[in-house]
C-alpha positions as CSV (number, residue, x, y, z in Angstrom):
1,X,51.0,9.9,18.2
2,X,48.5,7.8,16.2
3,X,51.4,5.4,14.7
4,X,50.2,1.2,15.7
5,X,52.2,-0.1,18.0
6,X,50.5,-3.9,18.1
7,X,53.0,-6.8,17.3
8,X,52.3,-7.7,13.8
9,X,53.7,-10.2,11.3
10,X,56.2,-8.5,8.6
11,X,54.5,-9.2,5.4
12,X,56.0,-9.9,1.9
13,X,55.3,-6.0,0.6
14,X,57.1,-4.5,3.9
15,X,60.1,-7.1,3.3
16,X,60.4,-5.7,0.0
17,X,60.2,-1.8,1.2
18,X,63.0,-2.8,3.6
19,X,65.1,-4.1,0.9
20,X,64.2,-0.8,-1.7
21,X,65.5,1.3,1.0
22,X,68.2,-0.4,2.2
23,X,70.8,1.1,0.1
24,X,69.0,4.7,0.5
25,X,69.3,4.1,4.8
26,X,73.4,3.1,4.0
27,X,74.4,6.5,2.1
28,X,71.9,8.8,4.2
29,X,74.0,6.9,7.4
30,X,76.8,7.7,6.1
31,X,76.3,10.9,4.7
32,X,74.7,12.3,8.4
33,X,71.3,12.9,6.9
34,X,68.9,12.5,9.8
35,X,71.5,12.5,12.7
36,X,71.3,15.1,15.1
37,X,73.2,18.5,13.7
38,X,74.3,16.4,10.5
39,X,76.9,14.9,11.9
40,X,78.1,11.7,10.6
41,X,78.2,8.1,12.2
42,X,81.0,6.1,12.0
43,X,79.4,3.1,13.9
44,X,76.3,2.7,15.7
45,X,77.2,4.2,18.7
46,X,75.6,7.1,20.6
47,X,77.8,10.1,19.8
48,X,78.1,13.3,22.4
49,X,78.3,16.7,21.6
50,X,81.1,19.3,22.3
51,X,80.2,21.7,25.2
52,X,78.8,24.9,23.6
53,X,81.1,27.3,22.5
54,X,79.5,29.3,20.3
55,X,75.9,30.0,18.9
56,X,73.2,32.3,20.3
57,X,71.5,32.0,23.6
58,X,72.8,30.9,27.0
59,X,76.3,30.3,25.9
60,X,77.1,28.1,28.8
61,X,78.8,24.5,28.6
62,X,77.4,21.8,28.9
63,X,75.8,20.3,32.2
64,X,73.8,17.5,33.5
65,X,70.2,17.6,33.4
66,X,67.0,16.1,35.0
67,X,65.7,13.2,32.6
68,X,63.1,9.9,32.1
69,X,65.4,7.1,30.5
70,X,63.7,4.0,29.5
71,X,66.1,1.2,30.0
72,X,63.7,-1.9,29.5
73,X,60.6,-3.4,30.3
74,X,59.1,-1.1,33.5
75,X,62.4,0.2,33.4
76,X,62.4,3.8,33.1
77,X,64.5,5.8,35.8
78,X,64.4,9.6,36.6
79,X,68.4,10.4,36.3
80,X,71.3,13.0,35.3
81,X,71.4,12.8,31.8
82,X,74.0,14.8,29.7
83,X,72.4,18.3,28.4
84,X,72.4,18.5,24.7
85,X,73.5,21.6,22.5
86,X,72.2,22.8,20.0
87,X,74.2,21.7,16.2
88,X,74.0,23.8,13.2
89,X,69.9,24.1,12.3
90,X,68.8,22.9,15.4
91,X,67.4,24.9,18.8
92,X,67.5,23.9,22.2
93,X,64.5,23.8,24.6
94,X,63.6,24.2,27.7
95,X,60.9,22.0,28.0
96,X,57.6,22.5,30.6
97,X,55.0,19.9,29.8
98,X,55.1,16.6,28.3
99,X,52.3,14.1,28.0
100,X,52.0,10.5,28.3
101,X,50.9,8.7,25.1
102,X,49.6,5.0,24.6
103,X,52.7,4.6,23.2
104,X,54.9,5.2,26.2
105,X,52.7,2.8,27.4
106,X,53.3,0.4,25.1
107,X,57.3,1.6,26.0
108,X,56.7,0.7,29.5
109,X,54.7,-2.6,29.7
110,X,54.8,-4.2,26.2
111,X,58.1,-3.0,24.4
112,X,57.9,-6.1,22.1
113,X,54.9,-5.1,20.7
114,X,56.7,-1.7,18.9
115,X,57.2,-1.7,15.4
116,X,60.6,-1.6,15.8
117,X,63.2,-3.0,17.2
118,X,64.9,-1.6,20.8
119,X,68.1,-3.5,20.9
120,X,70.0,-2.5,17.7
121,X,69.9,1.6,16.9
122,X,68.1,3.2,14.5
123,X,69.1,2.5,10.9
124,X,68.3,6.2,10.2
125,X,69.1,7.8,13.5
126,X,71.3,6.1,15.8
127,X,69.4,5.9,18.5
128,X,69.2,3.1,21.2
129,X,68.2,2.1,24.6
130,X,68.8,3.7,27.4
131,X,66.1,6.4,24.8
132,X,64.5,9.5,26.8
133,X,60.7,9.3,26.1
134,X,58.4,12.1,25.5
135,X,56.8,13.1,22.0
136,X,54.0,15.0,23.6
137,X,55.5,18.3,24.5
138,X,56.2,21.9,25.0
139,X,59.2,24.1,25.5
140,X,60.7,27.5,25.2
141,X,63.8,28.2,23.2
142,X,66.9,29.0,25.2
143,X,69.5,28.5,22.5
144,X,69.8,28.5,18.7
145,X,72.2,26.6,16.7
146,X,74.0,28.7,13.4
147,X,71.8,29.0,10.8
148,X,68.5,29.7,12.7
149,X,66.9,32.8,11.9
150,X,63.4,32.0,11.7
151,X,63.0,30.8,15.5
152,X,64.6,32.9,18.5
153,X,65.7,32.5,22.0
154,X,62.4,32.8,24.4
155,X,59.7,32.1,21.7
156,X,57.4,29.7,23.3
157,X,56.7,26.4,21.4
158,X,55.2,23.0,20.8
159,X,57.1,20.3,19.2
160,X,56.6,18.4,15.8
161,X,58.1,15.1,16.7
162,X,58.4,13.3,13.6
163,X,62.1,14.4,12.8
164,X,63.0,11.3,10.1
165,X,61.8,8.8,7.5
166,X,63.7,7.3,4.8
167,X,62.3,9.6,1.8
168,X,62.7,6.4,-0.5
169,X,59.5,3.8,0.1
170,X,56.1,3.7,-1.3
171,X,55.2,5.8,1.8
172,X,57.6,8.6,1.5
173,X,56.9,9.1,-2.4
174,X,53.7,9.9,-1.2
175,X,53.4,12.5,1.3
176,X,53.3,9.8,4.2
177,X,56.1,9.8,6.3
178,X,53.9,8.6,9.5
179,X,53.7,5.2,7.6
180,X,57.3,5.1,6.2
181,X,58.6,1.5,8.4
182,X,61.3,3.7,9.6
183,X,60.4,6.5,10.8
184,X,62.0,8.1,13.7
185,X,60.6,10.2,16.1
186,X,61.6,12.4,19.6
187,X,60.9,10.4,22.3
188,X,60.2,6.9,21.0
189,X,63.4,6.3,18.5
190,X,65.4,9.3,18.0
191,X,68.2,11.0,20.4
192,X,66.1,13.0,22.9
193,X,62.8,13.4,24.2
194,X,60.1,15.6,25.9
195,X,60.4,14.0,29.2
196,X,63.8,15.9,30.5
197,X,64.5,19.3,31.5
198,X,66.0,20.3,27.6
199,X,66.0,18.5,24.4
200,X,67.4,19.5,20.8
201,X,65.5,19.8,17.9
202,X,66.1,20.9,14.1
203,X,64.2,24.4,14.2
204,X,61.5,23.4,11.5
205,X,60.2,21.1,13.9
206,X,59.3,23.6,16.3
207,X,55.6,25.9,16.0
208,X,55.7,28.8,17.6
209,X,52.7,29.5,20.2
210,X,50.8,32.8,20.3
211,X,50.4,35.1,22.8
212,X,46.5,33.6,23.6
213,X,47.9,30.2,23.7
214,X,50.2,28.6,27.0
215,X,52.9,26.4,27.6
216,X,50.3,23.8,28.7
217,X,48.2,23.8,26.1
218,X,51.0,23.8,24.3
219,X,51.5,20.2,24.8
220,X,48.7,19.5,24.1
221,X,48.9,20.4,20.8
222,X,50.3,16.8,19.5
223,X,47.5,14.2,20.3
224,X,45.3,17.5,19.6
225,X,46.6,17.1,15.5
226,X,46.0,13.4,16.0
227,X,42.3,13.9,16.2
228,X,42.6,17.2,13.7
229,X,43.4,14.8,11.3
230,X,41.2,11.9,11.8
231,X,38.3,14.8,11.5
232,X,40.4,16.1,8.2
233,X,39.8,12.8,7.2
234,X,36.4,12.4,7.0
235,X,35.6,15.0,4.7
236,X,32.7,16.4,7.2
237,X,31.4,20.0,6.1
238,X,30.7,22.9,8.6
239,X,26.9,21.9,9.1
240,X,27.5,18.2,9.4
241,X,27.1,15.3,11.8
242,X,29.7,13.1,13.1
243,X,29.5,10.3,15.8
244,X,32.5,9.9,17.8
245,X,33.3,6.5,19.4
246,X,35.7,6.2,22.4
247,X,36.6,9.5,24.6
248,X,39.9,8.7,25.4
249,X,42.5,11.9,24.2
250,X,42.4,11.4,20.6
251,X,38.2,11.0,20.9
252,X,38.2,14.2,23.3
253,X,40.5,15.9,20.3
254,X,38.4,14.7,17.8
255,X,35.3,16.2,19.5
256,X,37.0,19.6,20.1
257,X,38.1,19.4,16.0
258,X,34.3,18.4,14.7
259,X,33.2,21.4,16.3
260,X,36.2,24.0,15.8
261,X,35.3,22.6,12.0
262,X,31.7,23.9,12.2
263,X,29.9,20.6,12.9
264,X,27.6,20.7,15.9
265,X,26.0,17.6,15.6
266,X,28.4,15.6,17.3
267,X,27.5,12.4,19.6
268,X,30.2,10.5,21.9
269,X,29.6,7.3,22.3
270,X,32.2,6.0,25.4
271,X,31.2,2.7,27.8
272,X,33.4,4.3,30.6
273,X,31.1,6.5,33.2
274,X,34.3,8.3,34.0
275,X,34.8,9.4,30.8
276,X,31.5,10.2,29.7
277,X,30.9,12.3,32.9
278,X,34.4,14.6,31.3
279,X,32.7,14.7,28.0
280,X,29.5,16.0,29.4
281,X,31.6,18.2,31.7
282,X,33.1,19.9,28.3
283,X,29.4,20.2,26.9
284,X,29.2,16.9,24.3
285,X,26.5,14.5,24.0
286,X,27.1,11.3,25.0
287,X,25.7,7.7,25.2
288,X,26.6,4.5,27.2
289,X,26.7,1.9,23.9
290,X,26.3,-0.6,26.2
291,X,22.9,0.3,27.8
292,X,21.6,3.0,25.7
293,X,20.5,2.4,22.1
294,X,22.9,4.0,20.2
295,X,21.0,3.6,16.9
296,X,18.2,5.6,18.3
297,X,20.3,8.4,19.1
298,X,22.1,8.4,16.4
299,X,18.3,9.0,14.2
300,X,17.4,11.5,17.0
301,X,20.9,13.4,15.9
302,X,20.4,13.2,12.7
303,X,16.2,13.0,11.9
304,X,16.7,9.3,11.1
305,X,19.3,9.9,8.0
306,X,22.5,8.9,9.6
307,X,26.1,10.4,10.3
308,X,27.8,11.8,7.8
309,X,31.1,10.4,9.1
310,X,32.4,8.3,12.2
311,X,36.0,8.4,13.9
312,X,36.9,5.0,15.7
313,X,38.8,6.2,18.4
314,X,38.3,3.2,20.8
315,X,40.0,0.3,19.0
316,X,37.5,-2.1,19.4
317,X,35.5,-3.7,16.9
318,X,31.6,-3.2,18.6
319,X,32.7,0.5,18.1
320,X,33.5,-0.3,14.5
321,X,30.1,-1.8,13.8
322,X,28.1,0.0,15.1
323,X,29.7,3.3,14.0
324,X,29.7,1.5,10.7
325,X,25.7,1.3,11.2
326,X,25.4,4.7,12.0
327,X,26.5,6.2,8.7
328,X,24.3,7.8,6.7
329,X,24.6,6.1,2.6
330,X,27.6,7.9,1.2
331,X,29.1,8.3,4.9
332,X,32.9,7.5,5.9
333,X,34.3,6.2,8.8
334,X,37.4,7.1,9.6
335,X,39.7,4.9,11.9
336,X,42.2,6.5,14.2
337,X,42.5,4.0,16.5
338,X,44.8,0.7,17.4
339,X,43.4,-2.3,17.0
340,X,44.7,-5.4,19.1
341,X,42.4,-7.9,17.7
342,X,40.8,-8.5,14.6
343,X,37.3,-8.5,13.7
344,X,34.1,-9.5,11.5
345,X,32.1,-7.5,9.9
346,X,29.9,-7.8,6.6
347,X,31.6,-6.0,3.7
348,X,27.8,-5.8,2.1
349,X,26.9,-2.8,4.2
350,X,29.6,-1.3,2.6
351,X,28.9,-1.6,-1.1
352,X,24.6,-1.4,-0.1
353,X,25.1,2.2,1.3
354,X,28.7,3.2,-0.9
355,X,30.2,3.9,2.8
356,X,33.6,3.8,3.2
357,X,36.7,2.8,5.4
358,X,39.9,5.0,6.1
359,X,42.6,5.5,8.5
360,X,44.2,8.2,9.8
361,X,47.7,8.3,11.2
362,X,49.9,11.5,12.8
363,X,49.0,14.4,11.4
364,X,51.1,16.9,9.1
365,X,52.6,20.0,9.9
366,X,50.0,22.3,8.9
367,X,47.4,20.8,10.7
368,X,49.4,21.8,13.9
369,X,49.1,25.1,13.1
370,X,45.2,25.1,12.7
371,X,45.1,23.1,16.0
372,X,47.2,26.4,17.3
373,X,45.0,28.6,15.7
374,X,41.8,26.7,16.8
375,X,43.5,26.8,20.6
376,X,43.7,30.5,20.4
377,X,40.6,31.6,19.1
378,X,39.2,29.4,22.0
379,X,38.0,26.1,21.1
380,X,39.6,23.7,23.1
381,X,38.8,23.9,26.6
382,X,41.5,21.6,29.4
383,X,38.7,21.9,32.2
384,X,38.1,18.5,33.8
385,X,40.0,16.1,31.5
386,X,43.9,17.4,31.8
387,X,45.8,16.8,35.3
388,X,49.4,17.8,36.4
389,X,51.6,15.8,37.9
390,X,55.8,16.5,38.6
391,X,58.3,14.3,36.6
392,X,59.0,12.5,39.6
393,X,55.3,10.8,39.4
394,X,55.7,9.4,36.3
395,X,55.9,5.7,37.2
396,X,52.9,6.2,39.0
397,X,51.0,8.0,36.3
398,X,52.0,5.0,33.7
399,X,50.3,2.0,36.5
400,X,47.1,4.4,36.9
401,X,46.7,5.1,33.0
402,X,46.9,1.3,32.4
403,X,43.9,1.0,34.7
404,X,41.9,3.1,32.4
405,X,42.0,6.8,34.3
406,X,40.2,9.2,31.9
407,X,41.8,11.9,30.9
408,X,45.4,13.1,30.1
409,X,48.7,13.8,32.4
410,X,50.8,16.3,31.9
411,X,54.2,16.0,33.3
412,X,55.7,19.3,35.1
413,X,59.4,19.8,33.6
414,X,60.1,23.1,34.7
């Protein structure tokens, strides 16, 4: 979902938000706010619910359900897992699609490299290993919890993972939970996840798909608002130009956002032929960086004046540059992507042509709504880049997407 997942070394200003909202994380603990249904936590144990009893929907107890539990380093196992219920404020899902994100990857191969620690839970959630991943996902409601009114049983819906932060730190003040150090989040570090046959959510998290758009696309809708909001964060106008640098997911989204936004001029620059051969499939224009002269066509794009704006969406400091390069004076790059290594680069370009630098990471809650609303009037197409696979191929789908495979997967759940 955007957030950096690259091993990192805890620096004095993060030391000191830890310590701000220490006392904050202690009373919201004990107090049950940000545990499932409110309830509070007397320890850090994983606490079950009561079989359903009462609420609106199925009304049937509690069973065992299908479910991917990640247990370790390439440890995840497809297993009966205890079906949740549905706690006061909360709606329970059937879920149909999930996707796999870089971060599951990071899950499976590299769990060391998260920003947080696996082995004690959650300071704001509870939640520990064995965790059911999944933040990429769709489902249809099959039970409310009391208190729901604004979400009923059979609407069809994507899923807003971000479900905690601490509400105290620097981030939090200001409107950026994404970068609050303890977020929690479905699938990664909170109870639940889109990769089993249910999960439980509180109902705000939950966006309602229209009639126009499906259960697939549905799940789509997550690393969609990833690359919504790297393109919100540019500040390109309808009538723009934007250069686009990696076609991975978030690039592909970004691509479908620039132009859903009005701006035509777009150019994908990608060094994989696989993935420039789905980008040309969907209609974009795209360059090999490597043995093309992307400087030329970025002046062919743009009658020699520039991009107005640039999303990294490869991670790799040639794209940086050279996106950097491409910016017409006043322009703004916009960086969406991890970075495993550092990298050089001369500041003076910066203060010659008054570019500038941002980042972008998540997305908010509106902006999954316009990425709905762009879906249904028709401007994102799934042709040639979005493959289905059953639950059961996950393991396999993780090796392959290491190697590079363009494209997303979709996990069947239903």
């Amino acid at each position: 979902m955007g957030r950096p997942h690259s091993r990192r070394t805890v620096s004095g200003h993060e030391r000191a938000v830890s310590r701000a909202v220490a006392s904050a994380v202690r009373d919201r603990t004990e107090r049950g706010v940000g545990t499932p249904g409110g309830a509070r936590r007397d320890g850090p144990r994983r606490q079950e619910r009561p079989p359903v009893t009462g609420g609106r929907g199925t009304g049937k107890r509690r069973r065992n359900m299908k479910a991917a539990r990640f247990y370790g380093r390439e440890d995840i196992r497809i297993e009966e897992a205890a079906e949740p219920s549905p706690g006061p404020g909360q709606v329970k899902l059937r879920n149909a699609f999930a996707g796999i994100c870089g971060s599951d990857l990071h899950f499976f191969f590299y769990p060391e490299s998260l920003p947080f620690s696996l082995d004690e839970p959650h300071p704001l959630t509870g939640a520990t290993l064995p965790q059911i991943l999944g933040h990429e996902f769709s489902g249809t409601v099959v039970e409310t919890g009391e208190g729901v009114t604004d979400v009923r049983v059979g609407d069809r819906c994507a899923v807003f993972p971000l479900a905690v932060s601490c509400g105290k730190c620097a981030a939090c003040r200001r409107g950026l939970p994404f970068s609050c150090p303890l977020m929690g989040s479905l699938g990664s570090n909170v109870e639940g996840g889109g990769l089993s046959e249910f999960t439980v959510c509180d109902a705000s998290k939950v966006h309602v798909l229209p009639a126009g758009v499906d259960l697939r696309m549905g799940a789509l809708v997550e690393p969609m608002a990833v690359g919504w909001h790297a393109v919100a964060r540019s500040g390109v106008r309808p009538g723009g130009s934007a250069l686009v640098a990696g076609a991975g997911p978030i690039g592909i989204g970004a691509w479908f956002a620039f132009k859903a936004r009005g701006v035509e001029k777009v150019l994908v620059s990608e060094l994989s032929e696989d993935r420039r051969a789905i980008m040309a499939t969907l209609g974009a224009r795209v360059i090999d960086p490597v043995n093309e002269d992307l400087a030329d066509a970025v002046a062919s794009l743009t009658d020699g004046d520039g991009v107005d704006a640039a999303v990294d969406a490869a991670g790799a400091g040639a794209a940086v540059t050279s996106a950097m390069a491409g910016l017409v004076p006043g322009g703004r790059l916009v960086v969406a992507a991890l970075h495993e290594h550092t990298m050089d680069f001369q500041p003076t370009r910066l203060m010659m042509g008054e570019t500038e630098i941002v980042g972008a990471v998540g997305y908010r809650p509106e902006e999954f709504d316009e990425v709905i609303a762009a879906m249904a009037d028709g401007f994102y197409d799934t042709t040639g880049w979005v493959r289905e696979l059953p639950l059961e191929s996950l393991v396999d789908a993780l090796h392959s997407l290491r190697h590079g495979i363009g494209g997303k997967t979709l996990l069947r759940l239903g």
